[in-house]
C-alpha positions in Angstrom: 118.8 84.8 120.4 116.2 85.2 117.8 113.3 87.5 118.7 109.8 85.7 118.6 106.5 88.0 118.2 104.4 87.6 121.7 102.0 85.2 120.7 104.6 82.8 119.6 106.4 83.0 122.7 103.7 82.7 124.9 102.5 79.5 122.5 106.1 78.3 123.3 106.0 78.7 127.3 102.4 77.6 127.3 103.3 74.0 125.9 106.9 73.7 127.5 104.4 74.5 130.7 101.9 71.6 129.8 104.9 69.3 128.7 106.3 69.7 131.9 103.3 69.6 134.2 102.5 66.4 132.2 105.6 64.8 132.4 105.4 65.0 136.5 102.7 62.4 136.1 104.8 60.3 134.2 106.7 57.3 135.7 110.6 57.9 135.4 111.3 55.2 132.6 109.4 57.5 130.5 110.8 60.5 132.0 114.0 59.3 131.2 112.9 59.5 127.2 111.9 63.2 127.2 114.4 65.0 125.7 114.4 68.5 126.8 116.4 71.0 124.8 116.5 74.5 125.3 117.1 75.8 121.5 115.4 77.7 119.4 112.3 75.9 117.8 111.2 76.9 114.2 107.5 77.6 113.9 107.3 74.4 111.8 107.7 72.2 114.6 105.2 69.8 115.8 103.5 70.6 119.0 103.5 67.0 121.7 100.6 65.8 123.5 100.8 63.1 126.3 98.4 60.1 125.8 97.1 58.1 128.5 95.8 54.7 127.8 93.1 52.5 129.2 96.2 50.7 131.2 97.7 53.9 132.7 100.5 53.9 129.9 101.6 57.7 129.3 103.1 58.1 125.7 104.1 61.3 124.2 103.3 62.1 120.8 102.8 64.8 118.0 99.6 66.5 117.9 100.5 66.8 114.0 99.7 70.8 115.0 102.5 73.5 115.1 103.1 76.8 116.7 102.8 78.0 112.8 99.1 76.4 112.9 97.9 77.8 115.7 99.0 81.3 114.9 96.6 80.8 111.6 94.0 79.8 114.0 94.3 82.9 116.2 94.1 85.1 112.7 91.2 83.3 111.4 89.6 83.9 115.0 90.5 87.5 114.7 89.4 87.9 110.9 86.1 86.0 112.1 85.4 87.7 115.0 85.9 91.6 113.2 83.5 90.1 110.2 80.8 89.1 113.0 80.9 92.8 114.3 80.5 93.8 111.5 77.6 92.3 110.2 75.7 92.7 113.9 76.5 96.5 112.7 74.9 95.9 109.6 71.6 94.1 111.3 71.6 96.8 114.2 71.1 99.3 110.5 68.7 97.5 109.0 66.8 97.0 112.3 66.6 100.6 112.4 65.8 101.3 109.1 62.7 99.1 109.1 61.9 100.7 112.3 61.8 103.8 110.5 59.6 102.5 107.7 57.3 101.2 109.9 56.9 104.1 111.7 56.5 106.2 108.2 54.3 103.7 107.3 52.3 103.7 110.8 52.0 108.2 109.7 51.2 107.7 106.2 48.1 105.6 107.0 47.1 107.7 109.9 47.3 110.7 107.3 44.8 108.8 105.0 42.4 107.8 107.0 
C-alpha cells in the first residue's frame, strides 16, 4: 500500500465520509450508480459533490477540485498566514518606534522651553 502524507489521507477519509453520508440521502436507483472502489487514488483525481435540484433530484458530480488542489490551498493558507505574522511583527516595531520618537520628541521640547 502506498504511503500518503497526513493531510492527504485525512482529505481522502474526509470526502469518502461526506460521499457516504451524502449518498444515505439518496434514493437507491441512484445509490445503485455509485461506484465505490477501495484503491488507491492519485492526487490528480477529481474530488465529487452531490447536487440537489429544485425537484429533489440528487446527482453526483465533479467539483473540477482535486486532493492535489486543496493541498496548494492549505500551503498558500500556511505561506499567508506566516507573511501576516510577520508583518503585525513589523507594525507592532514600528508602533514602538514612533512611540519612542514621540516621547524623544515630547523631552526635546520640554528641554527647550
Amino acid at each position: 500500500m502506498p504511503s500518503r502524507s497526513k493531510p492527504a489521507s485525512a482529505l481522502l477519509s474526509i470526502s469518502m465520509t461526506a460521499l457516504l453520508l451524502g449518498s444515505m440521502a439518496l434514493p437507491l436507483p441512484a445509490l445503485a450508480a455509485i461506484d465505490y472502489q477501495g484503491s488507491s487514488s492519485s492526487s490528480s483525481d477529481q474530488l465529487g459533490v452531490i447536487h440537489r435540484d429544485a425537484h429533489g433530484t440528487y446527482t453526483l458530480h465533479s467539483s473540477g477540485y482535486s486532493s492535489a488542489d486543496l493541498e496548494k490551498l492549505q500551503d498558500q493558507l500556511k505561506s499567508t498566514h506566516t507573511e501576516m505574522e510577520k508583518l503585525q511583527s513589523t507594525i507592532s516595531d514600528q508602533a514602538r518606534t514612533i512611540e519612542e520618537l514621540k516621547r524623544s520628541v515630547n523631552d526635546l521640547s520640554s528641554r527647550v522651553k
